[in-house]
C-alpha positions as CSV (number, residue, x, y, z in Angstrom):
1,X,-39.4,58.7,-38.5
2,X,-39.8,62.0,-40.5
3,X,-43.0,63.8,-39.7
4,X,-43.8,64.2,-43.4
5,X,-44.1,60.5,-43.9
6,X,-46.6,58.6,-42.0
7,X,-46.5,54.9,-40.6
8,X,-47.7,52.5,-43.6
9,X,-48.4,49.2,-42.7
10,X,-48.1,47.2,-46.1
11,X,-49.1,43.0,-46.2
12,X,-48.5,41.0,-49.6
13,X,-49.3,37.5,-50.0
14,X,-46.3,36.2,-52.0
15,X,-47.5,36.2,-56.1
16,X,-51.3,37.6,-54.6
17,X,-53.0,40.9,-53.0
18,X,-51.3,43.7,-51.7
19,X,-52.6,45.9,-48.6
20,X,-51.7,49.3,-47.8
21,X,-52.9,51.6,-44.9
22,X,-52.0,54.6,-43.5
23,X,-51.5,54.5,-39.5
24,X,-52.7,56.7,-37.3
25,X,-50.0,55.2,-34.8
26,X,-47.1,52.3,-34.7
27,X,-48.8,50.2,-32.3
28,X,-50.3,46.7,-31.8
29,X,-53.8,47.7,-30.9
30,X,-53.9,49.7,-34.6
31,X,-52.3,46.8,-36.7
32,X,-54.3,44.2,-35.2
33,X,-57.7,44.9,-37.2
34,X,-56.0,45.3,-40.2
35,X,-54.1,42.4,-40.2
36,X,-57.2,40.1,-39.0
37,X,-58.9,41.9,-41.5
38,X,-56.5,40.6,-44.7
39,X,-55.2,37.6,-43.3
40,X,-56.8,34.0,-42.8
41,X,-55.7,33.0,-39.4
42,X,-53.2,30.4,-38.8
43,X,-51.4,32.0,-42.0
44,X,-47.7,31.9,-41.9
45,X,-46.5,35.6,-42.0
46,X,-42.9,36.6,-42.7
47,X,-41.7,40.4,-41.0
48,X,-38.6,41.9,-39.5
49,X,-38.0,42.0,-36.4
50,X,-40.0,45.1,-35.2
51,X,-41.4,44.5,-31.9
52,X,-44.8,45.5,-33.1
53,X,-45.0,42.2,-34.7
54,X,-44.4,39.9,-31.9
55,X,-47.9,38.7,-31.0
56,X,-49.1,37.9,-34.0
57,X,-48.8,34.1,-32.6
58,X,-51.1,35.0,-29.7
59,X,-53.5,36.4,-32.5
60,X,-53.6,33.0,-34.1
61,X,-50.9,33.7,-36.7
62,X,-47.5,31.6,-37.1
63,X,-45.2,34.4,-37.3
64,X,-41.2,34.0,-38.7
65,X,-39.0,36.6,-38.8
66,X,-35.7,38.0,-40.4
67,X,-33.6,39.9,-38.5
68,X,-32.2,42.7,-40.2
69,X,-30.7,44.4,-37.5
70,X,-28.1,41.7,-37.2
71,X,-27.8,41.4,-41.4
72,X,-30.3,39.0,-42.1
73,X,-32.3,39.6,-45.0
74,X,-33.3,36.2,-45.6
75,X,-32.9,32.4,-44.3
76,X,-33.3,29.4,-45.8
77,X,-34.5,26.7,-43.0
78,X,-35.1,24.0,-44.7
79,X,-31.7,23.3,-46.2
80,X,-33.1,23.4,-49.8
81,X,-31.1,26.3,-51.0
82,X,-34.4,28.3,-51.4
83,X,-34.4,31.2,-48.5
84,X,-38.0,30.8,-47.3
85,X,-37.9,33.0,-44.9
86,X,-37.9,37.1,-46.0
87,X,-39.7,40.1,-46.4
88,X,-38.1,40.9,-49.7
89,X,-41.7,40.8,-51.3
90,X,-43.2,43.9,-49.2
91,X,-39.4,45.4,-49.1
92,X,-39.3,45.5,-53.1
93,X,-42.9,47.2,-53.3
94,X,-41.4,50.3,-51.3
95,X,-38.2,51.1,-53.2
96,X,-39.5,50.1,-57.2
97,X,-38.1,52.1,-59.7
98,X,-40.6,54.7,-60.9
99,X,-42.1,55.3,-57.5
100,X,-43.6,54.3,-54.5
101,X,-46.4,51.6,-54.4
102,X,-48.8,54.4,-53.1
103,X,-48.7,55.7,-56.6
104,X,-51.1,52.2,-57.3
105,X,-52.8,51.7,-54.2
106,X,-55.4,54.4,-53.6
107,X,-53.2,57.1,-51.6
108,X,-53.8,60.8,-52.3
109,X,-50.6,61.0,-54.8
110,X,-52.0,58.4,-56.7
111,X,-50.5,59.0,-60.4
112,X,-53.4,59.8,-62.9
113,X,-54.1,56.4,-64.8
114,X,-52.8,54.2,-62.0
115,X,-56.0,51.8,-60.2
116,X,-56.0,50.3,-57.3
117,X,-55.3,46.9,-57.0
């Protein structure tokens, strides 16, 4: 990780809120508020496959992952044709044209004009 860019945990509820916070570390103990803080339990979340992710299950979460490591970027499990299973919401905020999605969520760059959702 480059030192000038800290960890950012970001949570999106498909077509709803998004969530951004600066980390003071990548571990489970600093996630776990947050995430119990934005998220109903027993909701269905969708991340990679960091390991920092793993017991979200044991925090009452039902937890599916992609694994992008091996070149999965989404899955459909259902046999629809519809890939349920990504991150592709959170992934698209990061790399938008025009910017990063700190520029709208209250981080010190914030552009001028821009309000936190």
């Amino acid at each position: 990780m480059e030192k000038d860019k800290p960890p950012i945990l970001g949570l999106i509820q498909r077509g709803g809120q998004v969530v951004l916070r600066m980390l003071a570390n990548v571990q489970q103990a600093t996630i776990k508020p947050i995430i119990e803080a934005a998220v109903a339990k027993a909701t269905l979340v969708h991340t990679d496959e960091y390991s920092i992710y793993a017991r979200l299950p044991a925090w009452g979460y039902e937890h599916k992952t992609v694994c992008h490591a091996r070149g999965e970027y989404a899955r459909d499990e259902d046999g629809d044709g519809f890939c349920e299973v990504h991150v592709n919401t959170m992934e698209m905020g990061w790399t938008a044209p025009g910017g990063s999605m700190c520029q709208c969520a209250g981080c010190e760059n914030r552009q001028k004009g821009s309000s936190p959702q």
